[in-house]
N, C-alpha and C positions, 0 to 999 in steps of 0.2 A: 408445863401447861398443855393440854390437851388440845386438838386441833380439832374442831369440828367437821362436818362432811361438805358442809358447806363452804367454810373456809378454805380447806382443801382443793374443792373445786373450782375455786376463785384464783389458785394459784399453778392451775393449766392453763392449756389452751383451749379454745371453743373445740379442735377436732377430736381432744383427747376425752371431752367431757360429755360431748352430743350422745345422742342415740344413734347416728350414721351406722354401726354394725348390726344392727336389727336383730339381736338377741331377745328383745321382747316380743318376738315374732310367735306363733305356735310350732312352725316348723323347728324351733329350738329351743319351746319349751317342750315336745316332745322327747326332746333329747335327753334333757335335764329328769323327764319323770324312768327312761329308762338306767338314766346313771345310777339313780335314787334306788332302784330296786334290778339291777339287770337280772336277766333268766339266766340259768345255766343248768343246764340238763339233770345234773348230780345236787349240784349243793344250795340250786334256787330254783326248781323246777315250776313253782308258783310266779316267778317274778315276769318283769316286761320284756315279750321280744321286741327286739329293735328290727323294724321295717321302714324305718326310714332313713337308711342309711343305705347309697347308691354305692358301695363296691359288687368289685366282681372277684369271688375267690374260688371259683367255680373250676378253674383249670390250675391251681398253684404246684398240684404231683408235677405237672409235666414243666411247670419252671425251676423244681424243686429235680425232679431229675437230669435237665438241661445244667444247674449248677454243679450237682456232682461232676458230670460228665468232661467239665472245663474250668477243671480246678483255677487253670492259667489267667483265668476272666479276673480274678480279683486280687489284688495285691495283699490279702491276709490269709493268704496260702502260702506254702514251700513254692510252689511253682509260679507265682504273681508275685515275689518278693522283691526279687530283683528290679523292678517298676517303679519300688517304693519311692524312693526318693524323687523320681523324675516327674511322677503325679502328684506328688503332696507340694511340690513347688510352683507346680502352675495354675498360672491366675487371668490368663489370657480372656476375657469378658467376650470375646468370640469364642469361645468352645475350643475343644480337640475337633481338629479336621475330622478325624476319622468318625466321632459322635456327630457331626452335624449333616457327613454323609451318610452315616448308618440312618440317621432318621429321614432325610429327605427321602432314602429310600423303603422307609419303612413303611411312611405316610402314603409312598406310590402303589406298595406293595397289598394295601388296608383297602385302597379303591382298585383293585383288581389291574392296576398294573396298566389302567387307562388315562392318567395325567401322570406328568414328571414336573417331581419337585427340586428346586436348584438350592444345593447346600450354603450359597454364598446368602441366598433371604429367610434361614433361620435363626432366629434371634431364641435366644433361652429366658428362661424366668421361672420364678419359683411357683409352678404348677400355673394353672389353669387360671385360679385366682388373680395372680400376680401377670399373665398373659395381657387379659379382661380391663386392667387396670392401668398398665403401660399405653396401652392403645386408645382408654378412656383419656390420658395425659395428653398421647400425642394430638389426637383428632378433636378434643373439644376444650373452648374455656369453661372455667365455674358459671354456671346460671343457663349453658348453651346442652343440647337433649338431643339422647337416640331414643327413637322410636323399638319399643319391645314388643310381638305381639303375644296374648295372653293365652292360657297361662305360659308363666314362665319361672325360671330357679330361684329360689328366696334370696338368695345369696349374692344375685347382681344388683341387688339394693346393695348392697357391703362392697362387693369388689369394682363397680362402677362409679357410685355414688359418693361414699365415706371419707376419701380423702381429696378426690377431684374435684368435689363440686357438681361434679356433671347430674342433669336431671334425667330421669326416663320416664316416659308419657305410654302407656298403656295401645298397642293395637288390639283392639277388643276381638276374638274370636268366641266366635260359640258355637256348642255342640250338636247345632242342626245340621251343621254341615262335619260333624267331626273335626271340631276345631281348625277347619282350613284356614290360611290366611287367602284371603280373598285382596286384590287390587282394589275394592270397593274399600274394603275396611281401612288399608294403606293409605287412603287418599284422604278419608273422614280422620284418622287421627293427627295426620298431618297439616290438613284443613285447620280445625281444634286447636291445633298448635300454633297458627299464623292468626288467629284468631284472636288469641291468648299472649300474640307479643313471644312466642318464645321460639328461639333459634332452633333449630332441627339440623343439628350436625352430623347425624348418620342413624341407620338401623340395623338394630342386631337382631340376628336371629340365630336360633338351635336346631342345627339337622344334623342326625335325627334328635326330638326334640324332647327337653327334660322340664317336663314329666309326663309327657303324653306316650311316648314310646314310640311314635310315627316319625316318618320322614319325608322329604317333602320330592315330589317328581320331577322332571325336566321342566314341565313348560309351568308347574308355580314357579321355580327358580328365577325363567327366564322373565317372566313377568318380574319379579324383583328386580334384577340387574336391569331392567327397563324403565322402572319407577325410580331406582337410586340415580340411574343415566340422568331421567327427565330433570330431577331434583337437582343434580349435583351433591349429590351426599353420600356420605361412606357408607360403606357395607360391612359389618364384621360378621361371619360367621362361624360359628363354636361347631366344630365337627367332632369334638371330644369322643361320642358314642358310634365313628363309624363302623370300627370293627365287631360292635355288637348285633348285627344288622344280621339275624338269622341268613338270610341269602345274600350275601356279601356281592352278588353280579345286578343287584336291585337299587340297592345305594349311587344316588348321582350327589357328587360334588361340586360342588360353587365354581369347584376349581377348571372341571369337564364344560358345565356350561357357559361361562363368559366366553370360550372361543367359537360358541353359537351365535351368539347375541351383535348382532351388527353395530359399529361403532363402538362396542363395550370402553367404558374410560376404567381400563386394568388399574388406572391408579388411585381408585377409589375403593378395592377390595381387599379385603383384607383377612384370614382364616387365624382362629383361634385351635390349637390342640394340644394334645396332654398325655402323656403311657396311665394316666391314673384310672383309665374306664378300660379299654380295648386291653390294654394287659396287665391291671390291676397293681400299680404301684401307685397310689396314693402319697405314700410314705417317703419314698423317692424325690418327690415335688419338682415335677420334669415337666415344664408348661413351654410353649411355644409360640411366638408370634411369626408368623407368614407372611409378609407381603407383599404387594405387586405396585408396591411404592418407594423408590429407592429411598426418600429423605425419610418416610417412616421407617426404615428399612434401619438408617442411621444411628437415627435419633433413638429408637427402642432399644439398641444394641450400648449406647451408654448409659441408659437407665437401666438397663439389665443389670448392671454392677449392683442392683440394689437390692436380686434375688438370683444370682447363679445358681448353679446346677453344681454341685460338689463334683471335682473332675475327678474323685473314685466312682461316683456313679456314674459320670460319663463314659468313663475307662468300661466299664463293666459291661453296661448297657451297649457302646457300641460292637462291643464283641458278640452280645446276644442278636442283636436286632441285625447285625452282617450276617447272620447264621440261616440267611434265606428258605432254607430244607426245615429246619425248625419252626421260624417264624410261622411257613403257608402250613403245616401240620397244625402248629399251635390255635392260630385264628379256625382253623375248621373243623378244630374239637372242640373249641369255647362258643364256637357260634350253636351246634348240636348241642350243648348244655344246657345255652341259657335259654336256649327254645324249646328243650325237655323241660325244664324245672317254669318255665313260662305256662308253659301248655297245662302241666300239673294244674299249677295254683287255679289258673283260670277254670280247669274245667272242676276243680271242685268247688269253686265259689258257684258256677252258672247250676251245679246239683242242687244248691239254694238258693237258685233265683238269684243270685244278685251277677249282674254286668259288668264288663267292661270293656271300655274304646280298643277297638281293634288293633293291635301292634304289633309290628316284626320287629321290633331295635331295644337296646336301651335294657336297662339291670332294672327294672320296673314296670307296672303296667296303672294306669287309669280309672281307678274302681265307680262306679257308678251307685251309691248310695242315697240318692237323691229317695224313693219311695221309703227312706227311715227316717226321714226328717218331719217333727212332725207339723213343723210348717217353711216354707218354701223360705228362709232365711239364714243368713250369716251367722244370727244369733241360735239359731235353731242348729247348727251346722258342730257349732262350737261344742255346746250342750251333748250332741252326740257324739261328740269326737273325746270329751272327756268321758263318757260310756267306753267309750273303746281302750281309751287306755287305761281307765280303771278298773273296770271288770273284765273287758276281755284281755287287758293284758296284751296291748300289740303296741306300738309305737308305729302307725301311718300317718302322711301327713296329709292336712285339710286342705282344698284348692282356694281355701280361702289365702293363707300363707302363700299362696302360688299367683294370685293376684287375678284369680279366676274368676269371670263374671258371675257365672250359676254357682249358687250354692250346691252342695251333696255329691261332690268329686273330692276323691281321695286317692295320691300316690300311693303304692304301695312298691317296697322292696323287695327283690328276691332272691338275689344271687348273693346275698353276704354272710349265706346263713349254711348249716348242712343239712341235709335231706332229711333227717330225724323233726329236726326244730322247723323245718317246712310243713312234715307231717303234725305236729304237734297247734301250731299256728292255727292249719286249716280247721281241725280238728277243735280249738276253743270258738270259732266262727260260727262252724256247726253246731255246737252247743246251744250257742249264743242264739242262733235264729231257730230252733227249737224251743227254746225256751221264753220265747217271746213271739208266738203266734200272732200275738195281735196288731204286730206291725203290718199285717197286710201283704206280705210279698205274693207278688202276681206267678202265675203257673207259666210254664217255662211258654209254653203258644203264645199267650198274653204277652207276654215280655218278649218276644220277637216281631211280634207283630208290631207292637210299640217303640223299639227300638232296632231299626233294621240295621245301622250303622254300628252296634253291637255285635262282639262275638260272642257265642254259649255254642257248648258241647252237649252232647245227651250223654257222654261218659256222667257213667255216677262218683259219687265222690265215695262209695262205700268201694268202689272197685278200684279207686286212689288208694286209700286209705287201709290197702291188705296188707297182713303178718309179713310175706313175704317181698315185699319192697322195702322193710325195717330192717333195723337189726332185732336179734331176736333181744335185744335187751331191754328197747321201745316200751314205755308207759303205755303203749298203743298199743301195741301185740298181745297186749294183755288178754286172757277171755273174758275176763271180770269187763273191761273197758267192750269190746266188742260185744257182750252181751247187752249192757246197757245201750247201744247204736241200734 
């Protein structure tokens, strides 16, 4: 006899069954229309780039030469064999000593070697995700809320909320000030909250921040750990993208500022990070909880049994991440990369008039699409956004999915692609507002004048977009294609 869907569903759990993982979000149904048709150069040159997917594969030659170079780093070589057995047997839920100091000091190494981090308060977990969600455990019950300010990752709806219980309440930013979090807004969501009967167990936040690409200065910080002090309530801050940070001496951490901040209660902060952004191992699932709270400190490190870190990849990693001469090379060729291939994108979007939020950080930047809407709404927002992936063929995500107040904001990715499928990308964009003059886009004076908190180039995007930064094999390079430009 046949089981129906229903049935089926009667014979889970309410967690197994809910909506909690927010896959009916746009941010993944995105996903889903690039799976459906993906691009690739050769054999789907018509299909959808994926731009909304935050890796960074921008430097992998020089991790790719760094593994030759140390054959010894991995037990599935002649020369790491010998190992085999002494790594495949341990399961020690603290870590290998030597991976837990290769990262404390890596993490030091990331902020310019101006805080030190103690190997005995990092706890592991499986990526970033699984970080987010240990710490959602320790620090709140079901029905009790961190304050998130907007926008923010789609996906801490999934890794906060989904199995904990835990709520998250909106700190509203807006783009008059460049998305700043402001102490006003702190206090109004918070407010709202005690209002509304509901617990406020801590606030999270992203520096530098995803999806905006900014990061936040000393004295916002300080005013935070001032607000969490007043409150009594935790702090977790996600510093995942700090090695992204073009000028890595500009970047302040949570970690620099609490020993500013007078009275700081250190046992209320807490730092979330990951190798999945700053050195591009996703794959790895290498997530970390920090904190400056012995019993959290504890208590995550038995929940950790429930997402270790395979102690091959620790074995590996601690070998790479000790290799200090590599490391500070590595982070100050990825940072010149992803601020090349940034600087790119940007200035050939501003050749057509269109903007975006000023950023130094982060494998993405904040597009500003709001003058193609053609009226000032979510549902308007939407509507374009399936323009975009259906005829131009891009897979960016809407700030709607980000939890963004203003409609006509969209992430975009950039670092997961290669220079060719970057040029090709910008290149359908072009088309695209060519061929629909009648949306109105404002003249570049116009549009700084209007948006001074905006960056644009006067590079043209025709001086992007030359033979000679292709390969000559490029649909681009073509004369046929540059005749028609």
């Amino acid at each position: 006899m046949a089981i129906t869907k229903n049935n089926s569903h009667n014979m889970l759990s309410k967690i197994a069954t809910n909506d909690g993982h927010g896959e009916n979000s746009p941010y993944f149904d995105g996903w889903k229309a690039y799976d459906a048709n993906p691009f690739h150069l050769q054999h789907n040159p018509e299909g959808v780039i994926q731009m909304g997917l935050a890796e960074n594969q921008l430097s992998f030659d020089l991790i790719e030469e760094w593994v030759k170079r140390n054959p010894n780093a991995s037990i599935c070589t002649p020369q790491g064999a010998l190992d085999f057995k002494e790594t495949a047997i341990f399961q020690d839920y603290h870590g290998l000593p030597e991976f837990r100091t290769a990262i404390a000091n890596f993490m030091s190494q990331v902020r310019g070697n101006r805080v030190k981090f103690d190997p005995n308060r990092i706890v592991m977990s499986g990526g970033a995700t699984g970080a987010h969600e240990t710490l959602a455990f320790c620090l709140a019950n079901p029905g009790e809320a961190f304050l998130v300010p907007t926008p923010y990752y789609p996906a801490f709806d999934r890794d906060l909320r989904w199995r904990t219980g835990v709520e998250l309440l909106p700190v509203v930013c807006e783009s008059s000030n460049s998305f700043k979090i402001t102490k006003e807004a702190l206090e109004t969501a918070y407010e709202k909250a005690t209002i509304a009967k509901i617990k406020v167990k801590g606030l999270l936040i992203t520096n530098p921040s995803n999806p905006l690409g900014t990061f936040l200065n000393g004295e916002t910080l300080k005013d935070i750990v001032n607000f969490i002090n007043e409150k009594n309530i935790h702090l977790v801050c996600d510093e995942i993208y700090a090695g992204t940070v073009t000028n890595g001496d500009e970047f302040v951490s949570i970690a620099e500022v609490m020993k500013e901040v007078p009275n700081c209660k250190y046992d209320l902060i807490h730092l979330v990070y990951s190798l999945s952004k700053d050195m591009g191992f996703p794959g790895f699932r290498v997530g970390i909880v920090y904190s400056y709270n012995n019993n959290v400190v504890n208590i995550a490190r038995k929940m950790s049994s429930f997402g270790l870190v395979s102690t091959q990849t620790q074995r590996m990693l601690a070998s790479m991440l000790s290799d200090t001469k590599f490391i500070e090379n590595f982070l100050s060729e990825s940072r010149v990369r992803l601020a090349h291939r940034h600087d790119m994108f940007t200035r050939g979007l501003a050749q057509v008039g269109i903007g975006c939020l000023e950023s130094k950080a982060g494998l993405f930047f904040w597009m500003d699409l709001r003058k193609f809407l053609k009226q000032p709404t979510f549902e308007s927002e939407m509507t374009f956004w399936r323009i975009i992936i259906n005829e131009i063929k891009l897979n960016i995500s809407p700030g709607q999915s980000f939890h963004c107040s203003e409609p006509g904001w969209f992430r975009v990715c950039f670092a997961n692609m290669d220079d060719e499928t970057t040029m090709i990308a910008l290149w359908r964009i072009k088309m695209f507002v060519r061929k629909n003059r009648n949306l109105e886009i404002n003249t570049r004076r116009q549009f700084l004048h209007n948006n001074q908190h905006m960056r644009l180039s006067s590079r043209r995007l025709d001086d992007i977009l030359t033979p000679h930064r292709m390969s000559p094999h490029s649909p681009l390079a073509s004369p046929l294609v540059r005749a028609q430009n």
